[in-house]
VMD Tcl script that draws the C-alpha trace (Angstrom):
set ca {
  {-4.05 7.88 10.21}
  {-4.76 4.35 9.03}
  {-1.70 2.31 8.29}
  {-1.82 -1.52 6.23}
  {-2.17 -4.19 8.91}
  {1.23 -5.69 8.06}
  {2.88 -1.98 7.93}
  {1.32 -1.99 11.58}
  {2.70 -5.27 12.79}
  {6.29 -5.12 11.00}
  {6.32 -1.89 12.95}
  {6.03 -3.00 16.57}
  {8.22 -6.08 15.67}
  {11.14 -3.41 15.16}
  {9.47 -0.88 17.88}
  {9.75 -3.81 20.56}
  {11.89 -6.60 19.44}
  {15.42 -4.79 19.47}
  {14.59 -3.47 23.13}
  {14.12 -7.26 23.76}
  {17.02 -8.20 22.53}
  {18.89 -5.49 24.08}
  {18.02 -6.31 27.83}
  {18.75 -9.47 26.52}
  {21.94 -9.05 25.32}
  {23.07 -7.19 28.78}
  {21.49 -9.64 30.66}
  {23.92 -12.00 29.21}
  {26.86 -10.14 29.60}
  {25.68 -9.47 33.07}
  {25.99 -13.43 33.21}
  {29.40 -14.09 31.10}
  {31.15 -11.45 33.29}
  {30.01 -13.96 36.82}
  {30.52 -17.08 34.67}
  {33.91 -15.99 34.02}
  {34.96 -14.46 37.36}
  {33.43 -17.84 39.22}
  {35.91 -19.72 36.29}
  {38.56 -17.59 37.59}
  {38.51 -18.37 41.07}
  {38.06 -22.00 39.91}
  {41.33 -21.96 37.91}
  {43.18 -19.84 40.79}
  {42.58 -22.58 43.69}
  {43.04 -25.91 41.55}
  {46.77 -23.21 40.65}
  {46.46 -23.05 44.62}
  {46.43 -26.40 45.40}
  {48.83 -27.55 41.79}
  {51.83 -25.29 43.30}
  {51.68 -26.09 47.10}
  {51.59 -30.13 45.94}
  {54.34 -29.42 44.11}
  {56.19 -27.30 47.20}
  {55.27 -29.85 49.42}
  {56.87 -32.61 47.04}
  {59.98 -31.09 46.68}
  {60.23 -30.01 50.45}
  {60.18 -26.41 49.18}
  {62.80 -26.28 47.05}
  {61.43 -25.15 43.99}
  {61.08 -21.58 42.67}
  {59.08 -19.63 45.01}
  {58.56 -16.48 42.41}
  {57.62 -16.72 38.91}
  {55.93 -13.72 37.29}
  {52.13 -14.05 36.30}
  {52.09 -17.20 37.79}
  {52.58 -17.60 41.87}
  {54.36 -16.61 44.69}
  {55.17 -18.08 47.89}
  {56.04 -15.99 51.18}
  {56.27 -16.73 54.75}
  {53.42 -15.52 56.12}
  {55.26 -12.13 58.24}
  {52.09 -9.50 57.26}
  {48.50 -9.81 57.00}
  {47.27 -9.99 54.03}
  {43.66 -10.42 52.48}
  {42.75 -13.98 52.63}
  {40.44 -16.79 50.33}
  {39.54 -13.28 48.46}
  {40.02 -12.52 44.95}
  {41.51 -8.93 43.56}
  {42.48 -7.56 40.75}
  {46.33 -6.50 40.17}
  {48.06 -5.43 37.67}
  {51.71 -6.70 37.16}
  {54.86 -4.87 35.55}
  {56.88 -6.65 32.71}
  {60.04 -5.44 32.55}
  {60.60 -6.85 28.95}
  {57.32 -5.48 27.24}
  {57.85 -2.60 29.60}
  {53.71 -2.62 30.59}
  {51.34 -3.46 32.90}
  {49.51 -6.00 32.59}
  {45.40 -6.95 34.89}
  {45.63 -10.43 36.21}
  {43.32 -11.59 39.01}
  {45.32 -12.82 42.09}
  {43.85 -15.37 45.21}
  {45.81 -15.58 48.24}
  {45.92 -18.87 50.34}
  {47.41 -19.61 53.99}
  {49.90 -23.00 54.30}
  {51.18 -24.74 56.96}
  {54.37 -26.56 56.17}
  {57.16 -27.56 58.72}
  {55.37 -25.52 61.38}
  {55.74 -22.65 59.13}
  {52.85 -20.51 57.39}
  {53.12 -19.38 54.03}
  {51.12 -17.00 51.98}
  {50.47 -18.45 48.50}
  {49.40 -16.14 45.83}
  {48.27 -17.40 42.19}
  {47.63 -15.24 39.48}
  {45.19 -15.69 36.40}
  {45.61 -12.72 33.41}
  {42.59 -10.97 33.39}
  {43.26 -10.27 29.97}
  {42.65 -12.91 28.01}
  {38.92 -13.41 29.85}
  {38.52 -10.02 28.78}
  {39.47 -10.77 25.33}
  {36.85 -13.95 25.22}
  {34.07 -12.00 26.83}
  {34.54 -9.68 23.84}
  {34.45 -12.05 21.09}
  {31.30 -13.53 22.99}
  {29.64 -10.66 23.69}
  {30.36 -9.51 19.55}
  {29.36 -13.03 18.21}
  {26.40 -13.10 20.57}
  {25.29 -9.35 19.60}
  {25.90 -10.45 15.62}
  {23.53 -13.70 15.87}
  {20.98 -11.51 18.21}
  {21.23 -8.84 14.60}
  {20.48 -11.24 12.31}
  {17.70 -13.30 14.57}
  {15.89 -9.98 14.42}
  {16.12 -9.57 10.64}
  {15.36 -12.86 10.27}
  {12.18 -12.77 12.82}
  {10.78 -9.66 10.36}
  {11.65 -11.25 7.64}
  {9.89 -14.45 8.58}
  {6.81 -12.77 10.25}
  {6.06 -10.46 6.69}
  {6.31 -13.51 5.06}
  {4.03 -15.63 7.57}
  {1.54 -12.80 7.79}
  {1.53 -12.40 4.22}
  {0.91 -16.11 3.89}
  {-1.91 -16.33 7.17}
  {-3.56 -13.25 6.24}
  {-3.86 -14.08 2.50}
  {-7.39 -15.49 3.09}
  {-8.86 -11.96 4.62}
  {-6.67 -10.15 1.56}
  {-8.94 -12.49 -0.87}
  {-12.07 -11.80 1.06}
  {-11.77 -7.57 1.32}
  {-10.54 -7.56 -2.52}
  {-13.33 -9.52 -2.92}
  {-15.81 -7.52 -0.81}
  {-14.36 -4.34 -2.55}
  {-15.14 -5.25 -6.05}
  {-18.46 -6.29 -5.14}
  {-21.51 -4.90 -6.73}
  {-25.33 -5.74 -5.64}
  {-26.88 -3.61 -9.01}
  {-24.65 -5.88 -11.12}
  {-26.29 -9.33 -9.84}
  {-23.35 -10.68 -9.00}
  {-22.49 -13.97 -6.61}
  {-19.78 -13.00 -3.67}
  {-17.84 -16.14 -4.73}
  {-15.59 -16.52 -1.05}
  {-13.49 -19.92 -0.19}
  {-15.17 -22.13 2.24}
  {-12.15 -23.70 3.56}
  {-9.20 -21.36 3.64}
  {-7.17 -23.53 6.68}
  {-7.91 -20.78 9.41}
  {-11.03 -21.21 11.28}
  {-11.59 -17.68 12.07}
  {-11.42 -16.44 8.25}
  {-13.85 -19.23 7.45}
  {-16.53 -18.38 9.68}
  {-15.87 -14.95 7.85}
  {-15.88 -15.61 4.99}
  {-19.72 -17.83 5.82}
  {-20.46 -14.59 8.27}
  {-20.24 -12.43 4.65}
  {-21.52 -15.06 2.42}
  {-24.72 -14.97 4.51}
  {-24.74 -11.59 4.55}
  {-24.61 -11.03 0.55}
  {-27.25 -13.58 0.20}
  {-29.39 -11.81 2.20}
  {-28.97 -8.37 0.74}
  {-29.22 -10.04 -2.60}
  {-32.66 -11.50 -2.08}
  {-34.06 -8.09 -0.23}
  {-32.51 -6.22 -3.27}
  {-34.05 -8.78 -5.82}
  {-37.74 -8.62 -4.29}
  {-37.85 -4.84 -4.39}
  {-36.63 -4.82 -8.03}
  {-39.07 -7.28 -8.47}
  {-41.72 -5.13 -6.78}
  {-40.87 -2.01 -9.13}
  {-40.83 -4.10 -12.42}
  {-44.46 -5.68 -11.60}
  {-45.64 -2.57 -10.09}
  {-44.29 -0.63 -13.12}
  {-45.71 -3.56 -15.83}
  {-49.28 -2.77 -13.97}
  {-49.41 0.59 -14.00}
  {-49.10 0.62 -17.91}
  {-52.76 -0.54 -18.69}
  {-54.68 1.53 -16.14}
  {-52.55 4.68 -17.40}
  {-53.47 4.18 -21.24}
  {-57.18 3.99 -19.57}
  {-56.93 7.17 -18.11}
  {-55.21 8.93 -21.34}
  {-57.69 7.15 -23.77}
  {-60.49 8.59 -21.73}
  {-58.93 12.01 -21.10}
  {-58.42 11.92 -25.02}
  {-62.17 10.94 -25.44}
  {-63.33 14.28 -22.74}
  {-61.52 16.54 -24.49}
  {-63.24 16.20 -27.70}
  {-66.79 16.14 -26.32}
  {-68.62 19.03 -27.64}
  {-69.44 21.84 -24.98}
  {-66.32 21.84 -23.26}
  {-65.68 25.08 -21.26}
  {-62.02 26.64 -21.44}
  {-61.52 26.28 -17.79}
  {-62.25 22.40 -17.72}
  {-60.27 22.15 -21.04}
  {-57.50 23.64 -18.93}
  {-57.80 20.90 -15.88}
  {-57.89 17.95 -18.56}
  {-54.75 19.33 -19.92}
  {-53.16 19.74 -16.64}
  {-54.40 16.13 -15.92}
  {-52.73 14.83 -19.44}
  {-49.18 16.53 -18.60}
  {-49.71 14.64 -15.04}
  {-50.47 11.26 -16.92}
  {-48.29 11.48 -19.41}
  {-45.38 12.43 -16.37}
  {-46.33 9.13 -14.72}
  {-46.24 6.86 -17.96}
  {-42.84 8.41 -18.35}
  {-42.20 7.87 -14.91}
  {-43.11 4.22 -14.95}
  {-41.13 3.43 -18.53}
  {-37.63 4.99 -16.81}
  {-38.52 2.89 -13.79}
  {-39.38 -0.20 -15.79}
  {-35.98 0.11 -18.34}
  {-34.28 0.73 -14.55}
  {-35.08 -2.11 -13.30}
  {-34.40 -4.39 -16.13}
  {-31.08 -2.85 -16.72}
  {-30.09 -3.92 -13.07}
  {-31.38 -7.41 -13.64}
  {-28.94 -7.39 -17.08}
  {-32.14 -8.16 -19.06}
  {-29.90 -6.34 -21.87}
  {-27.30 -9.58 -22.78}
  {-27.01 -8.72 -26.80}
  {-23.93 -6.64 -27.33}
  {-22.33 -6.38 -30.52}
  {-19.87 -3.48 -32.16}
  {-22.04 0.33 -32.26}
  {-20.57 2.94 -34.52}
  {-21.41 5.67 -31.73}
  {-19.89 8.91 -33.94}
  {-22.62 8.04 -36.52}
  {-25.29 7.47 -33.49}
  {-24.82 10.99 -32.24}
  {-24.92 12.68 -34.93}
  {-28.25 11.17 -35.87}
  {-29.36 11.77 -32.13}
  {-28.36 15.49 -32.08}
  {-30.17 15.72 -35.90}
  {-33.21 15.01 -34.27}
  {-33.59 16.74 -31.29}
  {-32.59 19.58 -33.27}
  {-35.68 18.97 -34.98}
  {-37.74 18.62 -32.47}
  {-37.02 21.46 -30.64}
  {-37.87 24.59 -31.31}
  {-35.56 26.54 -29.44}
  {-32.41 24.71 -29.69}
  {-28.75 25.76 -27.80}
  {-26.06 26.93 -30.13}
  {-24.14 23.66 -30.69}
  {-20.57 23.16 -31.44}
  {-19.98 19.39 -32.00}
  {-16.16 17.73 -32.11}
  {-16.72 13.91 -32.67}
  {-14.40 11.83 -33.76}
  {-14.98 9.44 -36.80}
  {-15.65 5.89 -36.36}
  {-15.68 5.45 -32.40}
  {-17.12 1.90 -31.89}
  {-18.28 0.51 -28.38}
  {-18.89 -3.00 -27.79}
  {-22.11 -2.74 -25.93}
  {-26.04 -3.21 -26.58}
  {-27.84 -0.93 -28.90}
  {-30.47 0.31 -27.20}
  {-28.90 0.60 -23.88}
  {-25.96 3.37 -25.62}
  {-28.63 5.25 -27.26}
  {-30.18 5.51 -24.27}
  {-27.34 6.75 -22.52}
  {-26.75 9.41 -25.43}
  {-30.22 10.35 -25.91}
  {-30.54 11.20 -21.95}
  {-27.61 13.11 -21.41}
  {-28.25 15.47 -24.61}
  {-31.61 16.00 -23.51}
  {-30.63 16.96 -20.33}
  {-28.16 19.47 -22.02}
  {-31.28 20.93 -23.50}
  {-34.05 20.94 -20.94}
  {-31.46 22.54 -18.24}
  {-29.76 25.00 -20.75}
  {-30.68 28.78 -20.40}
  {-32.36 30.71 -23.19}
  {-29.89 31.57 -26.11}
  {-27.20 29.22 -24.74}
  {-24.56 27.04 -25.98}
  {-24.11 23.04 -26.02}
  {-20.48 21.69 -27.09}
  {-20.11 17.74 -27.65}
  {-16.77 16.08 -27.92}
  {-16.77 12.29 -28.88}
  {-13.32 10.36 -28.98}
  {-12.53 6.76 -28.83}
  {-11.42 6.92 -24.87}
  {-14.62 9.62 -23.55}
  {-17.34 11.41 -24.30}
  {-18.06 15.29 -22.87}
  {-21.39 17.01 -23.21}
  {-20.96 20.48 -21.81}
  {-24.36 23.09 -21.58}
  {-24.87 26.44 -19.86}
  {-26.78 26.43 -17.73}
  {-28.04 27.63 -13.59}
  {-26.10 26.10 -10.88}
  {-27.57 22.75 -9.70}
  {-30.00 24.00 -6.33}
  {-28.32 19.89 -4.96}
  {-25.04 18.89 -4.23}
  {-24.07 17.99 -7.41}
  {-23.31 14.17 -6.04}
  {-26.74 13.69 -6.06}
  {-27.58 13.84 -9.58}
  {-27.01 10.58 -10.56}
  {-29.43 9.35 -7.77}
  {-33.30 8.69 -8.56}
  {-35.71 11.36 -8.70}
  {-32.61 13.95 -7.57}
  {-33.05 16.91 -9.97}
  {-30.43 19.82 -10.84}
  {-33.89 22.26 -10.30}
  {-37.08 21.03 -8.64}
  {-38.41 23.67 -11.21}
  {-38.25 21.35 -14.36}
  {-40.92 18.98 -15.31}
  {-38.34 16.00 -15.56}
  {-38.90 12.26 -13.78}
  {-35.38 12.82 -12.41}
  {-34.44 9.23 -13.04}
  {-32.84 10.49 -16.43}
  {-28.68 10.53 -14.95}
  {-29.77 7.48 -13.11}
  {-30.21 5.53 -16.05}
  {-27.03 6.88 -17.10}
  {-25.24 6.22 -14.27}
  {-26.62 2.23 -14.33}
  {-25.31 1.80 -17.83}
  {-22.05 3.30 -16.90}
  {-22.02 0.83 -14.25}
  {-23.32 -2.07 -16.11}
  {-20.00 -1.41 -18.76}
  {-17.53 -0.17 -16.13}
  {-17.25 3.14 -17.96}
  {-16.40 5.52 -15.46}
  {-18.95 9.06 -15.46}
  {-17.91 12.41 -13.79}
  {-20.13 15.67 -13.38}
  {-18.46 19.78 -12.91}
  {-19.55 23.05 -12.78}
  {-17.53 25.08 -13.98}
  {-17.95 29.04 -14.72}
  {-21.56 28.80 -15.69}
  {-20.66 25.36 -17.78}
  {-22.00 22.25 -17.10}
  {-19.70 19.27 -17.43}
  {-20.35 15.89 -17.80}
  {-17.68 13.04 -19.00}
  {-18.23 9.50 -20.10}
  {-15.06 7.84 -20.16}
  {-15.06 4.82 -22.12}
  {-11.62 2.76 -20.91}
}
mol new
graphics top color blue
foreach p $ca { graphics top sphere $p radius 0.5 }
foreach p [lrange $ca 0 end-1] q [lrange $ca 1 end] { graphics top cylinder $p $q radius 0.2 }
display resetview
């Protein structure tokens, strides 16, 4: 599963970073505990050599035992030598034991030897390593909140320029004609040959997509004269006197064919100039009033019209163009009625936030994703251009409506939400 890049990265910061810290934090104890036994031994020889300048001063007549801090024996038993120990040593006034560390050193002294023992308390190094090892272990804690804290804020900061360029990307939109407006210079080198990597890119895809909309609106304009031609002439056979019933029949078939194309070529044409926004003049559109009219008149001019149940809302004004909303009405009622069954039912809701046209009707014989594509029909049986939803669907787009399709217990479903 997919994570956010700085989800990712905070992540193995807290994965890695505190078993960092942690070998780091015993490799430093590891090195206070030598620092302070080597300080130890340090401390017990200059005590060493302190006490038997002192003996030696006073000809050995000072105090030869002194608890916790040295003692001075003739040297009768062996004894471990230049070696530091640990000890522990009993105070009768405390009543406890307490660790020192103890070094034992042979003297010569009036042709006598002596053993000299000095003791350091192991307990106070013990209580300094602590305190150390605590402060150290504290300041380790908050360096690694602070490194987190720092590296969202730094990655937020580094990786704002790719942020800008994906949101960007995202809410791009080659029907709507739109420049991919990306920084040139955002102070990383790699996110500005990016960002000129996807500039390039766009422009590209912009001028392919221009040339073939420009190839279906001239191909489309030219097609209009040659198919009046050929319905002004059909017009003119079909009147000639002596004209059999069977080619009657093939110059009607050829008519439907003709007047399929011309249809054809107009969706096409209106198509392509929606995507080029050739349709700039928006103003307010009482839409209640401009269904009813709509539904008036195909009611008229069909004969066998679905049982209708309308529920529109008074007064529901879009800011849009004219022609392009009654286009988007007049398609998607007539394609309630042309893919209805026989004796059924058509309800229309209109409100100010959507519009729902729902029709019986067959299930779609295409995934129902399709619809809104061009020439993708709900039955290949229907004499339709199939570019009917697509117009739809590119006036949706052009208004950032939002259009959704179900099928539902023998009910079609389809929902123009308006904000």
């Amino acid at each position: 599963m997919s994570k956010p890049l700085l989800q990712r990265n905070t992540r193995y910061l807290l994965t890695w970073l505190p078993v960092v810290l942690l070998f780091c934090s015993f490799l430093f104890y590891v090195m206070l505990r030598m620092q302070a036994h080597h300080m130890q031994e340090k401390q017990l020889l200059l005590k060493q050599e302190n006490v038997w300048k002192t003996f030696v001063a006073n000809k050995g007549n000072i105090e030869k035992h002194i608890i916790g801090e040295y003692d001075i024996v003739e040297a009768t038993q062996p004894v471990a030598l230049n070696a530091s120990r640990d000890t522990l040593v009993y105070y009768a006034d405390e009543k406890k034991s307490l660790p020192f560390e103890i070094l034992t050193g042979r003297m010569q002294w009036n042709n006598t030897s002596y053993n000299l023992t000095t003791y350091v308390s192991s307990t106070e190094i013990s209580h300094l390593i602590i305190k150390v090892f605590i402060t150290e272990a504290f300041i380790l804690l908050l360096l690694l909140v602070a490194i987190v804290i720092l590296n969202r804020k730094s990655s937020k900061l580094l990786w704002k320029p790719f942020f800008s360029t994906l949101h960007a990307a995202n809410n791009y939109d080659i029907a709507r004609n739109q420049p991919l407006a990306l920084a040139t210079h955002t102070g990383t080198t790699e996110f500005d040959e990016l960002n000129g990597s996807m500039t390039s890119f766009v422009n590209n895809a912009n001028t392919a997509y221009f040339n073939q909309k420009q190839f279906v609106e001239n191909a489309s304009h030219e097609m209009q004269t040659p198919l009046a031609i050929i319905r002004s002439k059909l017009e003119l056979l079909i009147n000639q006197p002596g004209l059999t019933e069977k080619s009657a029949s093939m110059l009607q078939d050829i008519t439907e064919a003709n007047d399929h194309l011309s249809q054809m070529n107009r969706n096409l044409l209106l198509l392509s100039k929606i995507e080029n926004n050739q349709f700039p003049d928006a103003g307010p559109i009482d839409v209640s009033q401009m269904l009813r009219h709509l539904l008036n008149s195909f009611q008229e001019h069909y004969e066998y019209f679905p049982a209708l149940t309308c529920n529109i809302e008074d007064h529901v004004v879009l800011q849009a163009n004219r022609s392009l909303i009654e286009i988007l009405l007049s398609n998607l009622v007539n394609n309630a009625i042309i893919h209805n069954k026989e004796n059924g039912e058509m309800n229309v809701t209109l409100s100010s936030s959507y519009l729902l046209i729902q029709n019986t009707g067959p299930k779609p014989d295409i995934d129902p994703m399709e619809l809104f594509e061009r020439f993708k029909k709900g039955s290949y049986q229907t004499k339709t251009t199939g570019l009917g939803l697509s117009l739809v669907k590119q006036i949706v787009l052009l208004y950032q409506y939002q259009i959704s399709y179900q099928y539902l217990d023998g009910w079609h479903m389809i929902k123009v939400t308006f904000r």
